[in-house]
C-alpha positions in Angstrom: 43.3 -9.0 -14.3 46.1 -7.6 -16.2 49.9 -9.7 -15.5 51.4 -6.7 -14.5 49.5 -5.0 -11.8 49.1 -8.8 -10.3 52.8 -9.2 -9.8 53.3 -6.1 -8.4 53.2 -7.5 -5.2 56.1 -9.8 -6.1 59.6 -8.8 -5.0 61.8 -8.2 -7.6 60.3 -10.3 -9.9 62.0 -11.1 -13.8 59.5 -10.9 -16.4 59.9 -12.1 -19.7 57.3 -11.4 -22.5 54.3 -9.2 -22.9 53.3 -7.9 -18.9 50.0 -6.2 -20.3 48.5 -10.2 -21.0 45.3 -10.4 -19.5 45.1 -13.2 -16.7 41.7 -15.1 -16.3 42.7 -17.4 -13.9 45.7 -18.6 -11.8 46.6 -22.2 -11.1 49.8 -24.7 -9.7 48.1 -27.9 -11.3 48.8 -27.8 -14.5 46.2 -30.2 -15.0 43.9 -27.8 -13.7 44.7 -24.8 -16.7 42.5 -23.4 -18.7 42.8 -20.9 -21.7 44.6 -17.9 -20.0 45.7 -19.2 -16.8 48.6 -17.8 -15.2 50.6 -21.1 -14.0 53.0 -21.2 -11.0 55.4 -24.1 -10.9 55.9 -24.8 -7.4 58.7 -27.1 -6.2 56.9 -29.6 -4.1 57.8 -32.3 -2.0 57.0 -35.1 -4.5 56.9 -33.2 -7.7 58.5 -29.9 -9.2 55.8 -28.0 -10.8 58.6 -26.6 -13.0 58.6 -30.5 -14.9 55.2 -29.4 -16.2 55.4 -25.6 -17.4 55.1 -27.2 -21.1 52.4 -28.9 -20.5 50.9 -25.8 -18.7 51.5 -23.7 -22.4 49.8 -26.3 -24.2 46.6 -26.0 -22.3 46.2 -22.5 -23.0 48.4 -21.2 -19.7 49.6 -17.4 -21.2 51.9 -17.0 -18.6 54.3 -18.3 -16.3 55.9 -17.6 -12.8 58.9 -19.6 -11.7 62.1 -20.2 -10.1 64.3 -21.0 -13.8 62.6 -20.9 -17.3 63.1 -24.2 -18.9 65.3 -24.5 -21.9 63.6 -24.8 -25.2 60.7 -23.3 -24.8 59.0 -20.6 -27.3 60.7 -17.8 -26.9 56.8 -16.0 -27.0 56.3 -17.7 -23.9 55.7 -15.0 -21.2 57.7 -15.7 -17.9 58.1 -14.2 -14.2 60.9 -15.3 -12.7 61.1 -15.2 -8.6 63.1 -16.6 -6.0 60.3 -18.6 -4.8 57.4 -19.4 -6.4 55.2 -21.0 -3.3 55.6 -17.9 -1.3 54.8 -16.0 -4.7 51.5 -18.6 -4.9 50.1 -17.2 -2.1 50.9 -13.8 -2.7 49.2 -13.8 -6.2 46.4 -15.3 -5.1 45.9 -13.1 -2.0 45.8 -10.1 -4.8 43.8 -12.0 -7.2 40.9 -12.3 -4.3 41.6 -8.6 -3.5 43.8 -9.2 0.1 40.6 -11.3 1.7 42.6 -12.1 4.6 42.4 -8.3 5.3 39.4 -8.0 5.2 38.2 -10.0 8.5 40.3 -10.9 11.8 42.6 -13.7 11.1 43.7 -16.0 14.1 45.7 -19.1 13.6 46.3 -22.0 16.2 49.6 -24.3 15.5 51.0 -27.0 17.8 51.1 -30.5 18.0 48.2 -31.4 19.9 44.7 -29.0 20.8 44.3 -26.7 17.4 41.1 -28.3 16.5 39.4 -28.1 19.6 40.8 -23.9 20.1 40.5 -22.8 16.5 36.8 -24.7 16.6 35.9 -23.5 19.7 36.8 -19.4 19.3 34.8 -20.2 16.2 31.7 -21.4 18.0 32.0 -18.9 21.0 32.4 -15.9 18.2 29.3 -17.2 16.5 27.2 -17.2 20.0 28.6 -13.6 20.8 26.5 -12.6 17.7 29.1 -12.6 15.0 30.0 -14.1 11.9 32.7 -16.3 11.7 34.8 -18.8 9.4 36.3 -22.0 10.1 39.1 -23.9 8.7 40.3 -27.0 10.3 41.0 -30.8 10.0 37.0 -32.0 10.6 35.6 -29.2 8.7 35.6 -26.0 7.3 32.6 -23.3 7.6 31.5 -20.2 6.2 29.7 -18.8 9.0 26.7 -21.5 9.2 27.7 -23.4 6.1 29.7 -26.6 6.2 32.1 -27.7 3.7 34.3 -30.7 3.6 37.9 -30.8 4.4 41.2 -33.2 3.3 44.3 -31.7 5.1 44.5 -29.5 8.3 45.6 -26.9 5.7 44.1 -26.6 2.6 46.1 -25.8 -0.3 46.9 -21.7 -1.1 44.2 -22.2 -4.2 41.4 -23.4 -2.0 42.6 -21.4 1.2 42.5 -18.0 -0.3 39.5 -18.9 -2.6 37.7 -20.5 1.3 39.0 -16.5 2.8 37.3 -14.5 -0.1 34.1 -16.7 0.6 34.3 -15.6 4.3 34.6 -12.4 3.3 31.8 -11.9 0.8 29.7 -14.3 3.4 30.0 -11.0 5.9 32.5 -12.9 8.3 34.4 -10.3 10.6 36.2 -13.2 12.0 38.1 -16.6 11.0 40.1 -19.2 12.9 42.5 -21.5 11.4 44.6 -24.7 12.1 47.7 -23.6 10.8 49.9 -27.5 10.4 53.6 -27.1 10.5 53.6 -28.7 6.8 51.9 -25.3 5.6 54.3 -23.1 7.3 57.5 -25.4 5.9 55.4 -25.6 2.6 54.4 -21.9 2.4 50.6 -22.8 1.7 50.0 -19.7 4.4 52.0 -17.5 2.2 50.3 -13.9 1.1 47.7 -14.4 4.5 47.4 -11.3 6.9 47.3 -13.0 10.7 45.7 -10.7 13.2 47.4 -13.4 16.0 48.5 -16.6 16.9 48.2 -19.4 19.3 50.6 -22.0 20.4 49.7 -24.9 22.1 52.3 -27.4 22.8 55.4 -29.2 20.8 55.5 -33.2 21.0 57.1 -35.4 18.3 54.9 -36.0 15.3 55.2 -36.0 11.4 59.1 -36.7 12.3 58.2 -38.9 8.2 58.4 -35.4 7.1 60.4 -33.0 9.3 63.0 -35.6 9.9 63.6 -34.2 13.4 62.2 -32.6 16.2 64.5 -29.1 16.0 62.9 -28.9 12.3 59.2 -29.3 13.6 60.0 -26.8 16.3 61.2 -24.5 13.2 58.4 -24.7 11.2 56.1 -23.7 14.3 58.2 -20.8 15.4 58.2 -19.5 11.4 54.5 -18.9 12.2 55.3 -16.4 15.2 58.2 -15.4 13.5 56.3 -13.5 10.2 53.4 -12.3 12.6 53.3 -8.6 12.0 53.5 -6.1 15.2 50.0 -5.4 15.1 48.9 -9.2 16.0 49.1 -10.8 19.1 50.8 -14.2 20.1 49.4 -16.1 22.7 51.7 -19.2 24.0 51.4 -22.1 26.5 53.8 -21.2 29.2 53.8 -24.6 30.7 55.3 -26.3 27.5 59.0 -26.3 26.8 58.5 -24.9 23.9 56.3 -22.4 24.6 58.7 -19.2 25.1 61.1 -20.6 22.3 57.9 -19.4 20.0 58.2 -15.9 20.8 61.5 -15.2 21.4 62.1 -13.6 17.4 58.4 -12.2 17.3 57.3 -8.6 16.7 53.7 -9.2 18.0 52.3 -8.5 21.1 53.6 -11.6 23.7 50.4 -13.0 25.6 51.1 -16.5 28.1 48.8 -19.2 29.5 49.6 -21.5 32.5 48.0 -23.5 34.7 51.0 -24.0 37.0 52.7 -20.5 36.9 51.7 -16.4 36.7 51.0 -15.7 33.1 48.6 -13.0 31.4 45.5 -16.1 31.8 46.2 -18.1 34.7 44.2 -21.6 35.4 43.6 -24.5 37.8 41.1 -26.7 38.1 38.7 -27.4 41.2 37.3 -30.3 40.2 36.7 -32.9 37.5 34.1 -35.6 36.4 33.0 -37.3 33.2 30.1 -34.4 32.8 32.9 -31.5 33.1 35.2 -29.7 34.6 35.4 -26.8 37.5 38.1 -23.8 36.5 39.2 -20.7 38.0 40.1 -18.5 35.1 41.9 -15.3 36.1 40.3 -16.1 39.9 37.0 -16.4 38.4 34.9 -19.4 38.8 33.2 -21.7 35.3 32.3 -24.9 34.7 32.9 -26.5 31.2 31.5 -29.5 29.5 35.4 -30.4 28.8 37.6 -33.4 30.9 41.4 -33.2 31.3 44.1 -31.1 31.8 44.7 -30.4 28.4 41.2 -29.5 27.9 42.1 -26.8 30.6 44.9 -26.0 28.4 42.6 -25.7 25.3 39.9 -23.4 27.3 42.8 -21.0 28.6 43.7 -20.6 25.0 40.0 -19.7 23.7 39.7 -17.4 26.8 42.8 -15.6 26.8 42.1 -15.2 22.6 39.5 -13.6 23.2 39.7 -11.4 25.7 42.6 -9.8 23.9 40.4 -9.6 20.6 38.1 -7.5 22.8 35.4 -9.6 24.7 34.8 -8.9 28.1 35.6 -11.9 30.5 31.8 -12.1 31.9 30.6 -12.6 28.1 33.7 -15.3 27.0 33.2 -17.1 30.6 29.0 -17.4 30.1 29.4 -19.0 26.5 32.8 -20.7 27.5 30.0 -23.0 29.8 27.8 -23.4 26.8 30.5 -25.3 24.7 31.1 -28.8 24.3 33.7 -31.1 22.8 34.4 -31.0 19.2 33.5 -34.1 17.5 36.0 -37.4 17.8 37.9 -35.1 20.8 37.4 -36.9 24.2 33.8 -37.6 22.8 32.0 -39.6 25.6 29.5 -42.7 24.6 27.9 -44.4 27.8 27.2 -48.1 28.1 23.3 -49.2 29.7 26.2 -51.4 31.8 27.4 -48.9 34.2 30.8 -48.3 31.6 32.0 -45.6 29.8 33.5 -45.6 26.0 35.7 -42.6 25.3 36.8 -41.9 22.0 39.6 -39.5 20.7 41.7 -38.5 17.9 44.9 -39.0 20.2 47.3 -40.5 17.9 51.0 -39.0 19.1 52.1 -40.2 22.3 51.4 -37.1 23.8 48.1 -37.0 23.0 47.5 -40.3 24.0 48.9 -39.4 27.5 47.0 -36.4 28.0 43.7 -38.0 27.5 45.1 -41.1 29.6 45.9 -38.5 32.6 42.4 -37.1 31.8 40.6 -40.3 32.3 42.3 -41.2 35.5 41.9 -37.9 37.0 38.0 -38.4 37.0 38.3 -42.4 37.8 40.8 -41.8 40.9 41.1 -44.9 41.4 37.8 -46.3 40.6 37.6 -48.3 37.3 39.9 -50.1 34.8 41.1 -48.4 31.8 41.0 -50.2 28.6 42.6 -48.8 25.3 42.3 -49.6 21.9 45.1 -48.1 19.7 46.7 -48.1 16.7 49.2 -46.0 14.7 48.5 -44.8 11.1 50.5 -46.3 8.4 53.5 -44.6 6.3 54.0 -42.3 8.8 56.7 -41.5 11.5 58.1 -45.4 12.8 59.4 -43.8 15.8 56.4 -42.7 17.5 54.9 -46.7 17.3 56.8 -48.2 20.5 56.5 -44.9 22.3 52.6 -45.3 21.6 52.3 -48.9 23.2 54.4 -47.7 26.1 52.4 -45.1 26.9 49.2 -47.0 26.5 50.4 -50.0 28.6 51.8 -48.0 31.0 48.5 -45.7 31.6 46.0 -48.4 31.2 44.8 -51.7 32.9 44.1 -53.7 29.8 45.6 -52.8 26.0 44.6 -53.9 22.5 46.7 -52.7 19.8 44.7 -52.6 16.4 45.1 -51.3 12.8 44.2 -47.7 12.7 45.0 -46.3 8.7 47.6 -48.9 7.6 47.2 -47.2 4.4 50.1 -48.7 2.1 51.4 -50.9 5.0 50.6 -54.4 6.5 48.4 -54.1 9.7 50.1 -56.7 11.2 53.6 -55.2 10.9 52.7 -51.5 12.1 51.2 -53.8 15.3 54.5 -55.9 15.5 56.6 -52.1 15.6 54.8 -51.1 18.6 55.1 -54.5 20.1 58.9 -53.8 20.1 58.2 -51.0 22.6 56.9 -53.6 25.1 58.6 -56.1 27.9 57.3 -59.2 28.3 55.5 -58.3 31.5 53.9 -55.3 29.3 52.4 -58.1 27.1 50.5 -59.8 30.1 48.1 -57.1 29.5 48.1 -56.9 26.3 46.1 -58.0 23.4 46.6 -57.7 19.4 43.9 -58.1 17.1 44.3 -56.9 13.7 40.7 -56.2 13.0 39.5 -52.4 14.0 36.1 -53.9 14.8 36.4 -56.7 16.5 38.8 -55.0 18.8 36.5 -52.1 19.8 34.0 -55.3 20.5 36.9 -57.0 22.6 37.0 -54.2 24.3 33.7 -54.0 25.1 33.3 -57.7 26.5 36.2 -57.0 28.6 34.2 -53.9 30.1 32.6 -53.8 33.7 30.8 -51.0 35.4 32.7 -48.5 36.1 35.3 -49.3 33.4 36.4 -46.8 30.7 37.0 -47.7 27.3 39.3 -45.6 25.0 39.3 -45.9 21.5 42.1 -43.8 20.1 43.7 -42.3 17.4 40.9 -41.7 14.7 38.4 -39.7 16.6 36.2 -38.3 14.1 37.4 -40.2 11.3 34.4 -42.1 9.1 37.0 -43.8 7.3 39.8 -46.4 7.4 42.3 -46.0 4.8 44.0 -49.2 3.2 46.2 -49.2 0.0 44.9 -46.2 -1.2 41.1 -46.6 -0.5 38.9 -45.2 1.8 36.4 -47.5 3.3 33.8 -46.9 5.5 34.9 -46.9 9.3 33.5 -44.9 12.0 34.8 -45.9 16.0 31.9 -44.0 17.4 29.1 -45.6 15.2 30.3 -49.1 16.0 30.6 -48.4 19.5 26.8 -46.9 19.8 25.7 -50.2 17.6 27.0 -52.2 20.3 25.6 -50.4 23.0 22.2 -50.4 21.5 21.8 -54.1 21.7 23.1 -53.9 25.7 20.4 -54.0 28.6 21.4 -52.3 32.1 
């Protein structure tokens, strides 16, 4: 594609050099170039692209967009200068897959807990309803039927527009996307046409890189914020922070609630291990889902689709078809009479929610024992919170290593120690170990009992110094089963 009719969708931009060079390819890794690239030097958190606009050239990169041209470079060099070059990424890219995101219904889910369970179950219910659909989110992305791998809630703007244009070509009329609050701060949605978004709730988490909660909140509202007047934005009413969301928003302003009068209104009858009764909009389903903020979750996916067109008898019939989404609330039962839960809960709020959702069903009957950990070089703060909350919600604790990555097991366990009195360490337990916890655990366990193993869900990994070995809760927990007798 010729320079110049690509940048056209660049505001204002400052071009240097010959505009008629023929692109072949466009790139913000300048390790990545190849002979004819067009490279972007983004600023980035850890790196400035900009360092490496030399190296870029002497690949074979014929052009370059950025923010300042470096000095001392050739002067043949050909250069488009912009304000800012991430949100020009994701424009460029957006025209160099011919506006993909156009091309198909785009809805995006952000919050802090419950986008992978939404975003994964409009894609499932969508699919059942006889259409094709596209998935990106943190346990995997699809192209309709076809599964392929994911590394970050967001993928990068290269693989995210590139993942859109094979939606598109696939025949997908529909795709449903965690949107993180790193992509909105780091503009990796840039140049993407949302046909509506979904909020789900604001708790503290990734505080290591938003610093503080008003900056989290920020980056969440941006998404609502840039949604155009023709999309719709569909908000928990029951969270603090649900309103804040749509307060600046030119899209059409849709609510959820299961304690007040919104557009989708909930409550739940009844609640066991196997499922939950609900009363949608005074209609009557039961779900294979447990807990409130399952409730929460379903509301979402119902009022979502209803207001992309479906009829509520059609959403309701395959809203009682749908189960949990891998490593969410995923329930493993014991020949013993005992019940393993595990969940990706690893913010205090999640851990709560799924706490609440356990006693709920167990009224009174049964212990609750919880294995947790927190994930190394990530937000300290959240550590003590996590013990208190598991201490406080549970009969028995073990705090574990979940990812230490580039930190000491041991002292991620001694920070949320520090959250604890001594009369919350009577029922606690620390073992370093992730496995020999979960089988802890497990000797402790009596009929009747619930186990909950959370924070890495469907994680088949444990990270440590930079490596990923094998690690999978769920697999270990079955392995253990299997050698029970009732």
């Amino acid at each position: 594609m010729e320079l110049q009719k690509l940048i056209q969708v660049l505001d204002a931009p400052v071009v240097t050099g010959n505009p008629q060079a023929e692109i072949t390819g466009i790139q913000s890794d300048s390790r990545r170039i190849e002979p004819g690239f067009l490279f972007v030097a983004v600023r980035g958190t850890a790196v400035d692209g900009h360092t490496y606009i030399a190296g870029a050239l002497e690949k074979g990169a014929v052009a370059v967009v950025c923010e300042e041209i470096p000095q001392g470079l050739n002067d043949k060099c050909i250069f488009v200068v912009v304000k800012d070059s991430a949100e020009a990424l994701g424009k460029l890219l957006s025209a160099w897959y011919g506006n993909p995101s156009d091309k198909l219904v785009l809805v995006g889910v952000t919050g802090t807990n419950g986008k992978t369970t939404i975003a994964t179950l409009l894609y499932q219910m969508f699919r059942k309803l006889g259409h094709k659909a596209g998935l990106i989110s943190t346990v995997c992305n699809y192209v309709d039927g076809e599964a392929i791998p994911t590394e970050h809630t967001t993928p990068d703007p290269i693989t995210l527009h590139a993942l859109i244009a094979r939606m598109v070509e696939a025949g997908c009329e529909y795709a449903f996307m965690e949107v993180s609050s790193h992509s909105i701060d780091q503009k990796r949605i840039s140049g993407l046409s949302f046909n509506g978004g979904i909020f789900t709730n604001l708790t503290r988490d990734h505080l290591d890189y938003h610093k503080t909660v008003e900056n989290y909140l920020k980056a969440k509202k941006k998404f609502f914020d840039d949604l155009p007047a023709t999309a719709f934005a569909l908000t928990n009413l029951d969270d603090k922070s649900g309103m804040v969301m749509l307060q600046n928003t030119a899209a059409k302003k849709l609510t959820y609630s299961l304690r007040t009068l919104a557009d989708f209104k909930g409550k739940i009858l009844e609640s066991h291990f196997d499922g939950t009764e609900l009363l949608i909009n005074n209609r009557e389903v039961s779900v294979h889902f447990v807990g409130r903020f399952n409730a929460y979750n379903l509301l979402a996916v119902y009022g979502a689709a209803i207001t992309l067109g479906k009829t509520p008898e059609e959403v309701l019939v395959v809203l009682s078809t749908l189960h949990s989404v891998s490593g969410r609330f995923e329930t493993i039962r014991s020949p013993k009479g005992y019940t393993a839960i595990v969940d990706y809960a690893h913010t205090p709020d999640a851990l709560t929610n799924v706490l609440n959702g356990i006693h709920e069903v167990l009224d009174g009957n049964g212990r609750v024992i919880t294995v947790v950990g927190c994930g190394g070089n990530r937000d300290k703060g959240k550590r003590p919170m996590m013990a208190r909350e598991a201490v406080r919600l549970s009969d028995q604790v073990i705090l574990t290593s979940d990812n230490p990555r580039f930190e000491e097991p041991d002292a991620i366990i001694q920070d949320m120690v520090a959250g604890l009195t001594s009369a919350d360490m009577e029922k606690t337990l620390c073992i370093t170990d992730r496995e020999q916890a979960i089988k802890a655990a497990v000797k402790l366990a009596q009929k009747g009992d619930v186990i909950l193993i959370a924070g890495k869900g469907h994680e088949d990994y444990q990270e440590v110094k930079g490596v990923k070995h094998h690690f999978d809760d769920r697999e270990i927990v079955r392995n253990l089963f299997a050698n029970q007798q009732a």
